[in-house]
N, C-alpha and C positions, 0 to 999 in steps of 0.2 A: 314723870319728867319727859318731855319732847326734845328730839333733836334740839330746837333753835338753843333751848337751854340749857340743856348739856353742855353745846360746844362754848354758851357765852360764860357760863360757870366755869368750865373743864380751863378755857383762855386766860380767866382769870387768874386760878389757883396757878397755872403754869409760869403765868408772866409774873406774879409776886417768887416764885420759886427762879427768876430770872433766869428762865428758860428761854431762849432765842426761839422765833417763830412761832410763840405762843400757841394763836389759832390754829394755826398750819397743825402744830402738832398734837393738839388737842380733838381735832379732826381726824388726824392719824386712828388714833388710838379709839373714838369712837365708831369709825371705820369697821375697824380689828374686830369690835364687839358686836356689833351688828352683824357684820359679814359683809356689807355692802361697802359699793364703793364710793367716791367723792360726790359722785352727779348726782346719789341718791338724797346724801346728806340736802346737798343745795337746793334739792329740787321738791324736798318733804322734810321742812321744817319744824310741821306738824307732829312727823310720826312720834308716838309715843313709846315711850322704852317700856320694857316689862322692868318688873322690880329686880329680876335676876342681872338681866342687862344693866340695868341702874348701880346695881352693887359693884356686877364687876369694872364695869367704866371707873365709878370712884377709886376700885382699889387699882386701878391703872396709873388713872391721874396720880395715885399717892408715890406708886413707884416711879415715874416719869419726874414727880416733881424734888424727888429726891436723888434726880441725875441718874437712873439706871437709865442703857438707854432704849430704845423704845424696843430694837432686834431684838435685842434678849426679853422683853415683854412677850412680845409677837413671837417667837422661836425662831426666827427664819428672817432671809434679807439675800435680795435680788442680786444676782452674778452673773454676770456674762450671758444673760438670757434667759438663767436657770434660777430657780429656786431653792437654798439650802437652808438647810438646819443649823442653827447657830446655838451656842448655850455659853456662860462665862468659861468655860473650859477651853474655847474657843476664840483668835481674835475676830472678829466682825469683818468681813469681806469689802473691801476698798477701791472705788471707781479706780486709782493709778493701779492696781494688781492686776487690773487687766489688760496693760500692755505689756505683763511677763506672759499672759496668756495667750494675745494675740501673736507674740513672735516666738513662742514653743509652736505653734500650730503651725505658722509660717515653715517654721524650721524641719517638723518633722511630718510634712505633708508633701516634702520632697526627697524622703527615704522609705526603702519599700521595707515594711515590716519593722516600722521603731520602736523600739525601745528607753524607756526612758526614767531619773529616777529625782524624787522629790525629796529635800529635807526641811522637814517640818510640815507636815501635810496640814495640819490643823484641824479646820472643818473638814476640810480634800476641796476644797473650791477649786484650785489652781487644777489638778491632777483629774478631777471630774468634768469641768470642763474641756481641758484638751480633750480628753477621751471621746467624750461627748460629739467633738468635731472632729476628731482622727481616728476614726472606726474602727483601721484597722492595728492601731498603736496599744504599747501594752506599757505598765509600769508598775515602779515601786516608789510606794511610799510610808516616809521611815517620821516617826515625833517621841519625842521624850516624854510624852503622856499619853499615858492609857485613855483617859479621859473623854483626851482629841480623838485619838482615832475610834472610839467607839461611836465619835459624832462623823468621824471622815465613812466608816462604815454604812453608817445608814446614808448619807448621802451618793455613796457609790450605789447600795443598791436600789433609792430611789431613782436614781438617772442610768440603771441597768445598766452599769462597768462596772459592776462589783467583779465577775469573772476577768478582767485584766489590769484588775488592779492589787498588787499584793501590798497590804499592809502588816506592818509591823512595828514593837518600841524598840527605838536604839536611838542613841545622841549621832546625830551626823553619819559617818560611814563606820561605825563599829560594827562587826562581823561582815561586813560587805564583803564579796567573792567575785563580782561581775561586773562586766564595763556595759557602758550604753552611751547612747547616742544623744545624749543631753543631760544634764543635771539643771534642775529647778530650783528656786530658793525665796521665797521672802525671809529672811533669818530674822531675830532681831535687831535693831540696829540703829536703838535711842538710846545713846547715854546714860550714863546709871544716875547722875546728876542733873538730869533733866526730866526724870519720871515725876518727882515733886510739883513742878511748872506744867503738866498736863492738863487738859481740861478735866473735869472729875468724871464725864460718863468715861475717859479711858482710863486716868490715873487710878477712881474707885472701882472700877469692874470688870475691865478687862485683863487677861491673864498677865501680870509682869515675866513671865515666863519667855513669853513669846513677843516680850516688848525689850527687855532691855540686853543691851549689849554690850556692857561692860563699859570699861570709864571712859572710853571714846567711841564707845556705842560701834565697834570694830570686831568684836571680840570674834564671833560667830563668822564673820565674813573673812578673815583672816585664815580660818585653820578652813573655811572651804576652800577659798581658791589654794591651799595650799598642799590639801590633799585631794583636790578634785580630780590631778593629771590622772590617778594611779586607776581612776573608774572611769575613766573618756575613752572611748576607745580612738581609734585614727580618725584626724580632723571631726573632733565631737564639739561639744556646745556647753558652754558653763554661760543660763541666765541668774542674775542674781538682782530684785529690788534692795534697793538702798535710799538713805536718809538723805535729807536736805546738807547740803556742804559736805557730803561725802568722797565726792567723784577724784578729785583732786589725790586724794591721800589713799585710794584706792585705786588708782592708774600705777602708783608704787608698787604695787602690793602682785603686781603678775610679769615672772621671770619672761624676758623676749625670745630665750632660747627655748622654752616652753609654751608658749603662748604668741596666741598672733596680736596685730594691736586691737585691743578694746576701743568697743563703740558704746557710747553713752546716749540713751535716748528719753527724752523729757518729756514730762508729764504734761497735761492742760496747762499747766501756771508756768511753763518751761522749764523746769525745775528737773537738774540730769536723776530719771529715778531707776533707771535698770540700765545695770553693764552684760551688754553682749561680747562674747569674746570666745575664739576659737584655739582649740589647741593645736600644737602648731606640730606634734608629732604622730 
């Protein structure tokens, strides 16, 4: 089997599996398997697959056409410039997550010797990036599954900050003893009645763990800004990513005697997805 027919066979099977972007993604995934990248495909129509490549292309297509999606195929999916390890244990790293990354970096590239602490590390995207560009910033980060941090793990020490990054399992700040100068957070924060209405690569495979958020998809964002004062130290920084229609009933949600006013910052589609907000003691 040649390139040209791979990808028009691989399109097919995809588009009857009513996969959006059929070729596109059909292309992806023979990519993967070759090793090569888009310009080869286009440009060597010809080339011939071995039979090894031929097997594993099909058994690709099969899992792509049954909505896994293509990251957790591939292991791995593009962040912030970087490369990680992704696996279902894991949620899949999201072009709006990196405007909680862009303004942690912001934030603590203007304190000498930061400090700072994640809940929910996951993959470590968020917490491996800063690092990545805040050299000489250090942190914690905490998730509820072993699973994740054994994937936050090697991603730390693929991008060499595994030595300033301490991870550990605990739900939110349980056992916490220390302040810092920022707390991070994509928590979850989709409604527990809304994970049915998903599309199926997330609704089927990636972790509900780290997706739902109870019946107003609040739940997790509630008890942080609630217990986040007690770990901020003097004028520190709570970032938190949040859900579409959230912003509103989350401006409630932080004492004025404690907190200064929150700013809301929108994502590509304007959509308010991360509250910044300083503590006010």
């Amino acid at each position: 089997m040649n390139i040209s027919t791979a990808l028009s066979s691989g399109a097919e099977i995809l588009q009857q599996a009513e996969i959006a972007e059929s070729r596109r993604e059909a292309a992806s995934l023979l990519a993967f398997v070759l090793q090569k990248d888009a310009a080869f495909l286009i440009a060597h129509p010809e080339f011939e697959m071995s039979a090894d490549e031929a097997g594993r292309f099909e058994q690709y297509l099969n899992r792509r056409a049954n909505h896994e999606p293509f990251q957790y195929i591939a292991g791995w999916q593009e962040f912030y410039g970087l490369d990680f390890e992704v696996s279902p244990d894991v949620l899949i790293p999201r072009p709006e997550t990196e405007i909680l990354v862009e303004q942690a970096i912001n934030i603590l590239s203007q304190i000498e010797s930061p400090h700072f602490f994640e809940i929910g590390v996951g993959s470590g995207c968020i917490s491996v990036s800063i690092l990545a560009n805040v050299t000489y910033a250090t942190a914690v980060g905490v998730d509820i599954s072993e699973n994740a941090l054994a994937v936050a793990r090697s991603n730390a020490e693929k991008h060499n900050v595994d030595q300033r990054l301490k991870l550990q399992q605990a739900d939110l700040f349980t056992g916490l003893e220390q302040r810092f100068d920022l707390i991070v957070s994509n928590p979850p924060y989709i409604p527990g009645c809304h994970l049915d209405s998903l599309q199926a690569e997330v609704r089927e495979f990636e972790p509900h763990l780290a997706l739902d958020g109870g019946e107003d998809g609040l739940d997790a964002i509630k008890r942080i800004i609630g217990e986040a004062p007690h770990f901020l130290g003097s004028n520190g920084v709570l970032l938190l990513e949040i859900g579409f229609d959230q912003a509103s009933k989350i401006r409630e949600f932080f004492d004025p005697h404690i907190w200064a006013k929150p700013e809301f910052l929108p994502d590509l589609q304007g959509i308010a997805r991360v509250v910044k907000i300083k503590k006010n003691l």
